[in-house]
Each structure stands twice: as C-alpha cells, then as structure tokens.
C-alpha positions as CSV (number, residue, x, y, z in Angstrom):
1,X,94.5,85.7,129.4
2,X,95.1,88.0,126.3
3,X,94.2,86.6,122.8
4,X,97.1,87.2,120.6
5,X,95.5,87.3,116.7
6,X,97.7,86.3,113.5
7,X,95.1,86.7,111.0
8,X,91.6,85.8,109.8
9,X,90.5,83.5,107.3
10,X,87.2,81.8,106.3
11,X,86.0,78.4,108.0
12,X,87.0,76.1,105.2
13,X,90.3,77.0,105.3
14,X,92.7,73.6,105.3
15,X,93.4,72.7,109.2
16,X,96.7,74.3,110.7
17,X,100.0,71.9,110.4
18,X,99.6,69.7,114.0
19,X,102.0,71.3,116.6
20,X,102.1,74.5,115.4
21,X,103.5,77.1,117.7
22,X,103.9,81.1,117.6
23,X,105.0,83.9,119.7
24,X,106.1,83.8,123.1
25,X,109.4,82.1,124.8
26,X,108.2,79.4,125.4
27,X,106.0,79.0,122.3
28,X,102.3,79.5,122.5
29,X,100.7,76.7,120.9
30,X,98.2,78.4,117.9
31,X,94.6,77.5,117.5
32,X,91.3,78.7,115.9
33,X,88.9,80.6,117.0
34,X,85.5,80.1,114.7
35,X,82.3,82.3,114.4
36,X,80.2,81.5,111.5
37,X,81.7,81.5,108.4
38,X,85.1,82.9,110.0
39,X,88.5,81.6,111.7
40,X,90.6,83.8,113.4
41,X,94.4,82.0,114.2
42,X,95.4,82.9,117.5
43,X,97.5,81.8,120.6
44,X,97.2,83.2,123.9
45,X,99.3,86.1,124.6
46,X,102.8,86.2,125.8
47,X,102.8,88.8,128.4
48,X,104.9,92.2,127.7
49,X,105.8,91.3,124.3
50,X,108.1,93.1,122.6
51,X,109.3,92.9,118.7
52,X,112.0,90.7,119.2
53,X,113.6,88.8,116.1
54,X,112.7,85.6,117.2
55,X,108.8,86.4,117.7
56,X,108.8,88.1,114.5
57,X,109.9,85.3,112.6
58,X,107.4,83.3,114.3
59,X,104.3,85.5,113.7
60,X,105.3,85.5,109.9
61,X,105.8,82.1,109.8
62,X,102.4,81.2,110.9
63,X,101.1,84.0,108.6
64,X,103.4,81.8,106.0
65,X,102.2,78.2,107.2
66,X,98.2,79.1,106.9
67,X,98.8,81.2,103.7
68,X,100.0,77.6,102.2
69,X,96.5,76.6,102.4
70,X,94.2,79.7,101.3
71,X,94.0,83.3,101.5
72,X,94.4,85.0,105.1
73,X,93.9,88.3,106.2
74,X,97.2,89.3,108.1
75,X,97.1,91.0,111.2
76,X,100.9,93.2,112.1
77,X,102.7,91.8,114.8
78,X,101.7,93.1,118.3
79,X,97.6,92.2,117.5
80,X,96.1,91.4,120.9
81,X,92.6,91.2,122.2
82,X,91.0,90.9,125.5
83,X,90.3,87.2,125.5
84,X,88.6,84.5,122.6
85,X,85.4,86.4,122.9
86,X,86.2,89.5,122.0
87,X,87.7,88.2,118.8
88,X,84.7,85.5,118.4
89,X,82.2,88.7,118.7
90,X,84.3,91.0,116.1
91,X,84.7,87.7,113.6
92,X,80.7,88.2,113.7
93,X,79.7,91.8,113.9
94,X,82.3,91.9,110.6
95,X,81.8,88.9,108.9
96,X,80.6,90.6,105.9
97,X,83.3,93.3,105.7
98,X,85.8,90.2,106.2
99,X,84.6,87.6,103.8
100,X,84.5,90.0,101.4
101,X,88.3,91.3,101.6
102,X,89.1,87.9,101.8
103,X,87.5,87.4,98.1
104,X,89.5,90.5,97.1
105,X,92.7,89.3,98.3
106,X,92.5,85.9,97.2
107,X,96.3,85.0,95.1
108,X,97.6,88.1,95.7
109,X,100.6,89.6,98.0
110,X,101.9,92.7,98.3
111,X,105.6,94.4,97.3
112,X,106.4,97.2,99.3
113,X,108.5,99.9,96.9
114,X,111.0,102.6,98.3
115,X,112.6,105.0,96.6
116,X,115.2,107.2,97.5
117,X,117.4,110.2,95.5
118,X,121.2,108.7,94.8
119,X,122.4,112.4,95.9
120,X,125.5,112.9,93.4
121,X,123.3,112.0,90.5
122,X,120.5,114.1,91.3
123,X,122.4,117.4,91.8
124,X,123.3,117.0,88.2
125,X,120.5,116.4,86.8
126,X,118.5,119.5,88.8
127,X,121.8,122.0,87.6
128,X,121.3,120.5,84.2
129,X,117.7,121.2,83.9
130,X,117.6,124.3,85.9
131,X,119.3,127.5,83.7
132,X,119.1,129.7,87.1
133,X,120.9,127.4,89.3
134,X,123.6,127.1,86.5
135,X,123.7,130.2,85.8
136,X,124.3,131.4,89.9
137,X,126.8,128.9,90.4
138,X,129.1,130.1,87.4
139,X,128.4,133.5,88.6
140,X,129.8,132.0,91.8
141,X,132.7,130.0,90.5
142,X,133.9,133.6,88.2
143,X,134.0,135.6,91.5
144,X,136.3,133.0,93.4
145,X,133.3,131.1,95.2
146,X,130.7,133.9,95.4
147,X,130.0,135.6,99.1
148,X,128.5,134.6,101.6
149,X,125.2,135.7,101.1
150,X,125.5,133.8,97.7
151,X,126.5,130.6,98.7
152,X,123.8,130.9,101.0
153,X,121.3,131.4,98.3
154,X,122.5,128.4,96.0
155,X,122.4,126.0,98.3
156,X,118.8,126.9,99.0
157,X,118.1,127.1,95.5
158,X,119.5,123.5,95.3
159,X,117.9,122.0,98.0
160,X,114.4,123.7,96.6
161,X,115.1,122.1,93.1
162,X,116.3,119.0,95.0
163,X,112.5,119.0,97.2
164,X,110.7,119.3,94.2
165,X,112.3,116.7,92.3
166,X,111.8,114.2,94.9
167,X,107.8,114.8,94.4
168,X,108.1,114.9,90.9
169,X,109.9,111.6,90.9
170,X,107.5,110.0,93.7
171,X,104.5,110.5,91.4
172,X,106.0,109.2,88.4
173,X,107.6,105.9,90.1
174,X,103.7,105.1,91.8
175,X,102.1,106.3,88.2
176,X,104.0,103.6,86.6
177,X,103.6,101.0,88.7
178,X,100.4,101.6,89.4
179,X,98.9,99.9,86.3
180,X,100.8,96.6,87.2
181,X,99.0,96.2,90.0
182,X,95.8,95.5,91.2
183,X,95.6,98.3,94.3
184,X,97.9,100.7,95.7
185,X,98.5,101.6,99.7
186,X,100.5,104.9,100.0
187,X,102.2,104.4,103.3
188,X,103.4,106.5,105.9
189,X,106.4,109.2,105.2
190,X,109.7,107.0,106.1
191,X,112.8,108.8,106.7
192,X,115.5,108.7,104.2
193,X,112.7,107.7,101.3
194,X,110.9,110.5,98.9
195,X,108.6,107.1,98.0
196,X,106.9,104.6,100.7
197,X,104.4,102.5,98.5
198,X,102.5,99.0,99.0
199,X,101.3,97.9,95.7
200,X,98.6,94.4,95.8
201,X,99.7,92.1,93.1
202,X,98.1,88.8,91.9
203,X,100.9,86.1,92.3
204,X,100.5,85.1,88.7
205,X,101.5,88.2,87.7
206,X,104.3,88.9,90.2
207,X,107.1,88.6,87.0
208,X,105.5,91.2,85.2
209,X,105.4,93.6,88.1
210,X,109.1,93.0,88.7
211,X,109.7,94.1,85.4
212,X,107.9,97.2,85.3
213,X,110.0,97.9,88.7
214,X,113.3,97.4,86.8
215,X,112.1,99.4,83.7
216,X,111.3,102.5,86.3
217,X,115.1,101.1,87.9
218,X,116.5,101.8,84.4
219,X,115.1,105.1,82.9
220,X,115.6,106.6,86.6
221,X,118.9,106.0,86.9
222,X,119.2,109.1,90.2
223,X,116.8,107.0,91.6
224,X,117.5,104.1,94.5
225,X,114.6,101.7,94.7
226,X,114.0,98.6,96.8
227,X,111.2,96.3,96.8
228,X,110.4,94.1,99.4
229,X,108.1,91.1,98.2
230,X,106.3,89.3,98.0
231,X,104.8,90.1,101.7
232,X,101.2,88.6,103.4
233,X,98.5,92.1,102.1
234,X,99.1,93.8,105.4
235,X,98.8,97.7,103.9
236,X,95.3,96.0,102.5
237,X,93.6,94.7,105.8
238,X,92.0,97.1,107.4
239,X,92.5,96.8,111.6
240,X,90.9,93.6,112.9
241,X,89.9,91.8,116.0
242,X,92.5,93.1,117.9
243,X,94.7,96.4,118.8
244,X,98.3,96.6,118.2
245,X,99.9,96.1,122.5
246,X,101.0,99.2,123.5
247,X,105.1,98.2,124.0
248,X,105.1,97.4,119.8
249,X,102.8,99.8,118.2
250,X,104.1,100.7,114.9
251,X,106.1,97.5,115.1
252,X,103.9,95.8,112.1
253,X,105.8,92.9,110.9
254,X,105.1,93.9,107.5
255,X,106.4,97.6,107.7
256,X,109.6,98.0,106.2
C-alpha cells in the first residue's frame, strides 16, 4: 500500500497525541516512520485521493498537532510514496540536507502576501503621474470623446502605465517586507495578483512583521493586500520523501 507523508521531523521529536488520525474516509491512523536521526509522519494512503475539505483539514491538523511539539518539515497535501521504504531510504540518503533545514526552520512560520491593484485608485494615480496620458485624454474629452483610432490608443496607453505599475509596486511591497523577515519564496504567478510572496518569519517576531505589512497597507493605499499566516514553512521545504498523487498536483495545502 501507498505511504502517504505529512512531514519530517528529527527522532526526538515529542511522541504523536495517541489516536491520531489523518486523511482518508475512514481515517488512516498516522504513525512514524524512523531512519537514523529522522521521523517521517505518515499513514497509509487513501486510494484516489482528492483535495477534498475534509482531508485538507485533516492533513493540516496533523501538520498542526506535531508542530505543537517541535519543528516539522511540511510536506503539501497529496505527498505519497511507494510504500514505508521508500520514505525510510529517502529519510537516509537526505538526512543531512533534512536535519539541517530543520535547524533553519526551527520557531518560524511562514505568511503568504498577495497584492493586487484596487483598479479605480490606480487609474488615477497612473493619469496623475503620467503628463502624456493626461494630456491624450483631454485632447480626447475637447474633440467630443476622440475617434476611434484614439480611444484605441489611450486605452493601450493605460493599460501599459497600468502593467508597469503593477511591477513597480510588486518590487517595492517584497523590498519592504523583505527586511522583516528571515527568507523570502517568490511563488508562482496567481491570477488576479501582481504580487504572490512567502516570507519565513521567526514566531517571536510575527507582530513586527504584521506591522511592516500594514505600514506597506497604508502608504499604498491603490494597493489590496492579504496575508495569510501564520502557515507550517511549506514555500521553504524543498520536495521530500514523496511526490505530490497525480489527481492533486498543485493542490499544496499551503498554496493560497
């Protein structure tokens, strides 16, 4: 049977609460798999699983339950191996790379930051800091709307100015934040957001991260920004014992 893989975490970790169960309908029952200085937390695998909400909540609340105890590197949702001993051999070949992220991660989490352009507010600001978009649209608005040819061209103008604001904006917002943190994990291109950023924060210094966001909240004011935190390090793990089932890649519990 398929090993399904939460996460990784050393040897001395705290035992798991007794009874603990994780994905699958009914329940699979998690356990530890141990290879030297290493524990992986695993169950055996539901077959065809798919992200449902109730396995979701279940895969983060075992992430949740064992992070109680001590650091844990977090696999996404949908991490399966062959069987124990291909997680057992991985745990091995990688205990170096592994102990050592599990030093680096030790008290942190991560916060995932969006941003996004509040549309009405930002066509102001690029026709008030751009003279030649002003400039076209009165010519525009004095010749009873401007032809067709014209309206054509503002528009493109606009979304142009728009484009370049949103990288503008993207590299400022992460340039900020960046020194409140202490790594950043640029994340995939999300529709809808010119911004999709993990940043690794210690926990004692969560407040002061959360202030820097609302600082960047207030002096961008055409910006939209949502922070989702504080999450296991997913963006910071890199791929473990396991691959991500077929029926929920990119279904990472941690993606937002």
């Amino acid at each position: 049977m398929s090993t399904y893989v939460y996460g990784i975490t050393a040897r001395s970790h705290p035992a798991l609460p007794e009874g603990m169960t994780g994905v699958g309908q009914p329940a699979r029952p998690v356990r530890l798999l141990t290879a030297g200085e290493l524990t992986a937390v695993v169950s055996d695998a539901p077959e065809d699983l798919r992200p449902k909400r109730r396995d979701l909540l279940a895969h983060q609340n075992v992430l949740a339950e064992t992070g109680a105890g001590g650091c844990i590197l977090p696999m996404r949702f949908g991490s399966v191996a062959d069987d124990d001993d291909s997680v057992t051999q991985v745990l091995t070949e990688r205990a170096e790379h592994y102990q050592e992220r599990l030093r680096e991660l030790d008290g942190k989490v991560e916060y995932n930051v969006k941003a996004t352009h509040i549309e009405e507010a930002v066509l102001h600001l690029v026709m008030a800091e751009n003279a030649d978009l002003r400039a076209l649209a009165e010519a525009n608005r004095r010749s009873g709307g401007g032809s067709y040819d014209d309206k054509i061209r503002l528009g493109e103008m606009v979304a142009s100015a728009v484009k370049a604001k949103e990288a503008v904006d993207a590299g400022e917002v992460q340039s900020q934040l960046a020194p409140a943190a202490a790594a950043v994990s640029v994340g995939p291109e999300s529709t809808g957001w010119l911004l999709n950023v993990s940043f690794l924060v210690a926990r004692d210094s969560a407040e002061r991260f959360l202030a820097v966001v609302e600082q960047v909240r207030e002096n961008h004011a055409h910006l939209e920004l949502r922070v989702n935190g504080p999450l296991p390090p997913y963006s910071f793990v890199e791929p473990g014992p396991a691959q991500s089932a077929g029926s929920t890649a990119g279904a990472g519990a941690g993606a937002q």
